[in-house]
VMD Tcl script that builds the backbone (N, CA, C; Angstrom):
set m [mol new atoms 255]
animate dup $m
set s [atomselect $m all]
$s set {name element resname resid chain x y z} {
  {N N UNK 1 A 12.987 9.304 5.313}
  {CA C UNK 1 A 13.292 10.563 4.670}
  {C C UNK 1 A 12.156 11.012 3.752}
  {N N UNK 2 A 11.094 10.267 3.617}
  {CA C UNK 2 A 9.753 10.647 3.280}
  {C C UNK 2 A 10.000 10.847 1.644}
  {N N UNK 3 A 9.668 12.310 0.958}
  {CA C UNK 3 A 9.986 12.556 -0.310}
  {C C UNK 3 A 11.419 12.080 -0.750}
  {N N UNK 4 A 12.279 12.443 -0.297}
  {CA C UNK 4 A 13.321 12.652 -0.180}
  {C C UNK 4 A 14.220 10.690 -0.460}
  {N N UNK 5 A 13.151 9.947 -0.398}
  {CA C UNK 5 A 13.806 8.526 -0.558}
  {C C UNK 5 A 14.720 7.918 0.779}
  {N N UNK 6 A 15.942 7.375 1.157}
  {CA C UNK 6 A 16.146 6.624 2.319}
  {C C UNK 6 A 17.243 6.552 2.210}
  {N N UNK 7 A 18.062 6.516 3.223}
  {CA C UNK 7 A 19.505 6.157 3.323}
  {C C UNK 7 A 20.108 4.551 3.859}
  {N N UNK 8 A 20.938 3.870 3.354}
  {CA C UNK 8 A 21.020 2.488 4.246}
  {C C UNK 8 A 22.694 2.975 4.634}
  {N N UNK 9 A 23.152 2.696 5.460}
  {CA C UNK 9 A 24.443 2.499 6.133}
  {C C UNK 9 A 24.840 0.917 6.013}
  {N N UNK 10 A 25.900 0.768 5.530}
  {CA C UNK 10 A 27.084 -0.626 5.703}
  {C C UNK 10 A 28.304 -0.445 6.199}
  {N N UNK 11 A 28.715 -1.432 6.525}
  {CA C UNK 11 A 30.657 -0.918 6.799}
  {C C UNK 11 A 31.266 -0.281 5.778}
  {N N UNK 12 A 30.631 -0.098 4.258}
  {CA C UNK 12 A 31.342 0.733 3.260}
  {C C UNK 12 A 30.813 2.406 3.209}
  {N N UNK 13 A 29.921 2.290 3.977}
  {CA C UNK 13 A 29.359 3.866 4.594}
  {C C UNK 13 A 27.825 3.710 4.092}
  {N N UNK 14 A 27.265 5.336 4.263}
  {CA C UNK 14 A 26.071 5.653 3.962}
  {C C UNK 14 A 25.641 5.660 2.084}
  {N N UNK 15 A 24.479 4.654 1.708}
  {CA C UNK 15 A 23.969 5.510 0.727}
  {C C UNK 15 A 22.936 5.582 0.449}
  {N N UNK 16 A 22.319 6.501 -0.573}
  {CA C UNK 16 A 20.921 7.151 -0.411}
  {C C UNK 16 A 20.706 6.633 -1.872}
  {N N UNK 17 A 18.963 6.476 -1.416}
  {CA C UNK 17 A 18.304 5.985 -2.330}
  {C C UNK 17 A 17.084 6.571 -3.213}
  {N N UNK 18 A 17.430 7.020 -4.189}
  {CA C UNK 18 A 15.632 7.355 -4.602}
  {C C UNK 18 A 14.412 7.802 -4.018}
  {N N UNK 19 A 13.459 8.432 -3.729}
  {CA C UNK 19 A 12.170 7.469 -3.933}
  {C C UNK 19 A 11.969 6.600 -4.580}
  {N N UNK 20 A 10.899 6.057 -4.375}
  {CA C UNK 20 A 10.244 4.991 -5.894}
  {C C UNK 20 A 8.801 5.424 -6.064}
  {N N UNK 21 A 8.369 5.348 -7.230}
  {CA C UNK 21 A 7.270 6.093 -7.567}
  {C C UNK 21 A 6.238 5.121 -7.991}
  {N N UNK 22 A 4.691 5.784 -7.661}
  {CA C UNK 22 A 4.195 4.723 -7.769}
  {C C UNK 22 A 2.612 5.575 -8.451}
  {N N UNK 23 A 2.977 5.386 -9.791}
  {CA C UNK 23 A 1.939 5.854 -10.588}
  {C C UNK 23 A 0.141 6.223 -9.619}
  {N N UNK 24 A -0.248 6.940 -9.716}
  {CA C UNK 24 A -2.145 6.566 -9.586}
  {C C UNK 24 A -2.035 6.031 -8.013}
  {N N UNK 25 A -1.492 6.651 -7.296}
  {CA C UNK 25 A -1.197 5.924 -5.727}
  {C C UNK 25 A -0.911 7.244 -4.743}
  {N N UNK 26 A -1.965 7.823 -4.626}
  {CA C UNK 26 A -1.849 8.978 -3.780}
  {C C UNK 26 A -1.525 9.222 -2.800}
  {N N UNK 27 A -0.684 9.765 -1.968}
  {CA C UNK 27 A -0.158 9.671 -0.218}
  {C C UNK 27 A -1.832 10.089 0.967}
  {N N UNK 28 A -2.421 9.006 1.230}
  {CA C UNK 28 A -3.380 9.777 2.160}
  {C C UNK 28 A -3.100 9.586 4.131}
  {N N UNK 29 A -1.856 8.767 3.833}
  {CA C UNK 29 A -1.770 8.956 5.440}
  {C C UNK 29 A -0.267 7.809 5.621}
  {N N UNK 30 A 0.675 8.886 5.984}
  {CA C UNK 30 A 2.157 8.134 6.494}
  {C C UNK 30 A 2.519 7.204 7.329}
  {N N UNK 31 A 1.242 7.226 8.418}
  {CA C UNK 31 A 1.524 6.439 9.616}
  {C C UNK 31 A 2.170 5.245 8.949}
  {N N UNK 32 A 2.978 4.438 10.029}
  {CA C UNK 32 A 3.505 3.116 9.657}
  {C C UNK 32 A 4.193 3.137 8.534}
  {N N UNK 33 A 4.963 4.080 7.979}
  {CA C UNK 33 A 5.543 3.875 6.628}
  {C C UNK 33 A 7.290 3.252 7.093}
  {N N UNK 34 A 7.521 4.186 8.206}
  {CA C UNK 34 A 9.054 3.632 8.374}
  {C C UNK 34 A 8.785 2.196 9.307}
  {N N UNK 35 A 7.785 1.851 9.853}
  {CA C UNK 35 A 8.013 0.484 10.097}
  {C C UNK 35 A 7.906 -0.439 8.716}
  {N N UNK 36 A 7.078 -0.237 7.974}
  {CA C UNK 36 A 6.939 -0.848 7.014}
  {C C UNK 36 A 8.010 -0.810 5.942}
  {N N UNK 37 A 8.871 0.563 6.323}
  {CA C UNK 37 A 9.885 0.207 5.077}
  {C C UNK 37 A 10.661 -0.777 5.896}
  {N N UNK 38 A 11.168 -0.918 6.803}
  {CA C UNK 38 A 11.924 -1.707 7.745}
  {C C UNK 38 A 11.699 -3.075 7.497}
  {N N UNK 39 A 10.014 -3.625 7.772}
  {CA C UNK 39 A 9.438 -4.690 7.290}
  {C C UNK 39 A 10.154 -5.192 6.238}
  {N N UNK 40 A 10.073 -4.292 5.522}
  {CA C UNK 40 A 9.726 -4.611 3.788}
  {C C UNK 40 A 11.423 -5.134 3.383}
  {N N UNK 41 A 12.275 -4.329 4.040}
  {CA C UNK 41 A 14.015 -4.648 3.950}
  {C C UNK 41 A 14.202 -5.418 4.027}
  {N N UNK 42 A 13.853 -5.536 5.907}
  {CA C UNK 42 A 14.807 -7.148 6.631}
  {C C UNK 42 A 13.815 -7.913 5.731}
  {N N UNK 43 A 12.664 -8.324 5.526}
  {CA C UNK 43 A 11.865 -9.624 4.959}
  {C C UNK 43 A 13.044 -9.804 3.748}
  {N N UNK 44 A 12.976 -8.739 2.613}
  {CA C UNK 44 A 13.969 -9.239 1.434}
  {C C UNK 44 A 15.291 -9.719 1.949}
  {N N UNK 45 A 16.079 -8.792 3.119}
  {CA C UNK 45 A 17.580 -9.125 2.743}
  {C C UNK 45 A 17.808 -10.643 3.886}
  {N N UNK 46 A 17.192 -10.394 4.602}
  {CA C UNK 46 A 17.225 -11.367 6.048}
  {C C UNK 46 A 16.579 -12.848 5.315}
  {N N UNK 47 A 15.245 -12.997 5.277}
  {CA C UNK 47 A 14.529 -13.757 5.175}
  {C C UNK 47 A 14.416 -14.612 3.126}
  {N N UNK 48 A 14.691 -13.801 2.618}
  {CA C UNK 48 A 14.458 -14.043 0.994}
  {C C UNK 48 A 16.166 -13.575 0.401}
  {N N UNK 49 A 17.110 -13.453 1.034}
  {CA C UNK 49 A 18.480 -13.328 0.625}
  {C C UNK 49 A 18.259 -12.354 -0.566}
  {N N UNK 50 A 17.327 -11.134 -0.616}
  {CA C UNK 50 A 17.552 -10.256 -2.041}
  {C C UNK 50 A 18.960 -9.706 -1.478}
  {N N UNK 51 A 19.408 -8.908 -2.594}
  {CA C UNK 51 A 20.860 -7.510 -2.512}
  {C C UNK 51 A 19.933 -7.033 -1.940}
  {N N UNK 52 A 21.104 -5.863 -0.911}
  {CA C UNK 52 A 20.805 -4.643 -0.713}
  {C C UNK 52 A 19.820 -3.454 -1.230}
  {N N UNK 53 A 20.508 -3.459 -2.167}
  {CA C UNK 53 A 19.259 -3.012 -3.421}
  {C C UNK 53 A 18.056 -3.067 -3.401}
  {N N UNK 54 A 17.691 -4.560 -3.761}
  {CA C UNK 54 A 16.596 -5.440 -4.134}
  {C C UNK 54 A 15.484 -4.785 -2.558}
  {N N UNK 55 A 16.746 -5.153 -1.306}
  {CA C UNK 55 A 15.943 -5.372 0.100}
  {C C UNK 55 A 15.208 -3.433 0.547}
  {N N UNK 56 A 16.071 -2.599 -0.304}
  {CA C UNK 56 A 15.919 -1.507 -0.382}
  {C C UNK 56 A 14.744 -0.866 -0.760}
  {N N UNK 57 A 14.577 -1.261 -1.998}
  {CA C UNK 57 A 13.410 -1.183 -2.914}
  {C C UNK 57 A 12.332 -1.943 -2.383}
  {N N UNK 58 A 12.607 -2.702 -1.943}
  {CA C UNK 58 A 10.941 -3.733 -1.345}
  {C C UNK 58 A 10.765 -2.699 0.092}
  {N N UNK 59 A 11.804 -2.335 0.454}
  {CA C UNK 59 A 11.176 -1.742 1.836}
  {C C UNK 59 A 10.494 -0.227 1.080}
  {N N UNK 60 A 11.330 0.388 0.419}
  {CA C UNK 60 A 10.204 2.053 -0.360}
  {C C UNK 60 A 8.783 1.579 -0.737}
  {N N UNK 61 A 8.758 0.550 -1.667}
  {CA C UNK 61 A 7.791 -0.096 -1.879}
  {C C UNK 61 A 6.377 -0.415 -0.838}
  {N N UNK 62 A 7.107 -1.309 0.056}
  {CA C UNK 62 A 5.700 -0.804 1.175}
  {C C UNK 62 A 5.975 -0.066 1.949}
  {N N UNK 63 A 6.675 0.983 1.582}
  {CA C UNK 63 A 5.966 2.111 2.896}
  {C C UNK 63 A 5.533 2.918 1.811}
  {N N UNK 64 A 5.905 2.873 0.534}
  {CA C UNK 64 A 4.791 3.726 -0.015}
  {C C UNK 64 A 3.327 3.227 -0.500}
  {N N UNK 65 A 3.001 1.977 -0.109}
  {CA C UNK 65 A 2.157 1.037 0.032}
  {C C UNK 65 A 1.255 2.086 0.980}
  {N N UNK 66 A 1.777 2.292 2.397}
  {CA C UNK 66 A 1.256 1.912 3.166}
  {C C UNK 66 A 0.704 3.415 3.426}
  {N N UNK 67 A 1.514 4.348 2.888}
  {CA C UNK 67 A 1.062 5.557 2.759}
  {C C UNK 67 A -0.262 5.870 1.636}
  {N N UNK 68 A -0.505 4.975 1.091}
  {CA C UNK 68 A -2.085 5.089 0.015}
  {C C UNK 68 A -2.649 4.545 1.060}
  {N N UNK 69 A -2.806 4.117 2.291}
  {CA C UNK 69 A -3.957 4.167 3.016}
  {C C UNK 69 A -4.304 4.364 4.037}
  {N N UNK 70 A -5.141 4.776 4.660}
  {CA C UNK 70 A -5.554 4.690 5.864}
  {C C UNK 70 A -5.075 4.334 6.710}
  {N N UNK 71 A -4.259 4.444 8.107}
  {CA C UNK 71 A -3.715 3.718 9.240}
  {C C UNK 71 A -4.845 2.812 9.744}
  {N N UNK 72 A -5.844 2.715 9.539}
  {CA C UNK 72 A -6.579 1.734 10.402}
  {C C UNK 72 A -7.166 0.675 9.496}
  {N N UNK 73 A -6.186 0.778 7.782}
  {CA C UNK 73 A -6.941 -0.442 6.984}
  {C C UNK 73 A -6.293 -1.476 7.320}
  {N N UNK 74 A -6.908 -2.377 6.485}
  {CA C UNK 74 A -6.612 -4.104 6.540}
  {C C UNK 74 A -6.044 -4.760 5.211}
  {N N UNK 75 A -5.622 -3.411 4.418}
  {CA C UNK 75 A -5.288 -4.065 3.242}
  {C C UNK 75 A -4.078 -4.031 2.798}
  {N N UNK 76 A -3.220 -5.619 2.638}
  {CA C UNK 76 A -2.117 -5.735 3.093}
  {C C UNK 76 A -1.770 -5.569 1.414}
  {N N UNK 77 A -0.177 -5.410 1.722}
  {CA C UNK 77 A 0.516 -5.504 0.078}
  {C C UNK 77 A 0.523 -7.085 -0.055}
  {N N UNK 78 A 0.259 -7.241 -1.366}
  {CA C UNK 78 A 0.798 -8.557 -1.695}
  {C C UNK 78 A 2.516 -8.716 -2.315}
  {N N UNK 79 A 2.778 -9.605 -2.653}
  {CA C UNK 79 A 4.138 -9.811 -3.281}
  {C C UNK 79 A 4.229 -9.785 -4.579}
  {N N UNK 80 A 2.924 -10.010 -5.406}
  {CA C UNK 80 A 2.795 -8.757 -7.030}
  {C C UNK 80 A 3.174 -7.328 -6.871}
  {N N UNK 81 A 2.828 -6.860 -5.822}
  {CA C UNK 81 A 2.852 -5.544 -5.622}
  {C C UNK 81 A 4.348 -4.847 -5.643}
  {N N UNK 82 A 4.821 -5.716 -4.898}
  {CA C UNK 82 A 6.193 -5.737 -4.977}
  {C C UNK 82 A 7.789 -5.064 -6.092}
  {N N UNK 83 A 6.763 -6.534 -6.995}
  {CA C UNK 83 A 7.813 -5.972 -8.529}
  {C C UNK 83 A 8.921 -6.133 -8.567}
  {N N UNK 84 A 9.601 -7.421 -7.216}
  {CA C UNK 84 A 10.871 -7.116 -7.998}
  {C C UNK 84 A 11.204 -7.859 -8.997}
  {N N UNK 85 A 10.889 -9.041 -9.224}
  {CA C UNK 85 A 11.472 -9.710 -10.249}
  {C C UNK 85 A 11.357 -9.717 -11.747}
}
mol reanalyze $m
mol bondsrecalc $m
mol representation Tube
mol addrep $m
């Protein structure tokens, strides 16, 4: 949903989330943002047991990562970058 922040669906229905903002981090190219928010979810909720929430926010997080750069860089987010804890 781009500006507009993201919706997650559960068996308790749809809800929408924020953006998240990311000071001094300019949008220069979207490609890969909804895989990367996807990434960024299942890794928290699947793989690292965060909430919903938590798995929510890590996925806005890198796709707005991924939108400060270039589709053809190499420069990955780290897990500082992150912030959730």
């Amino acid at each position: 949903m781009g500006a507009q922040g993201c919706a997650l669906g559960t068996q308790d229905g749809i809800s929408f989330f924020e953006p998240v903002s990311m000071p001094n981090a300019s949008i220069i190219d979207t490609n890969g943002a909804g895989d990367s928010l996807a990434v960024g979810f299942l890794s928290g909720f699947v793989l690292n047991g965060f909430s919903l929430d938590d798995s929510i926010r890590r996925g806005q997080i890198a796709a707005r990562h991924v939108c400060t750069q270039k589709a053809s860089t190499s420069s990955l987010i780290t897990e500082k970058q992150f912030n959730l804890l």
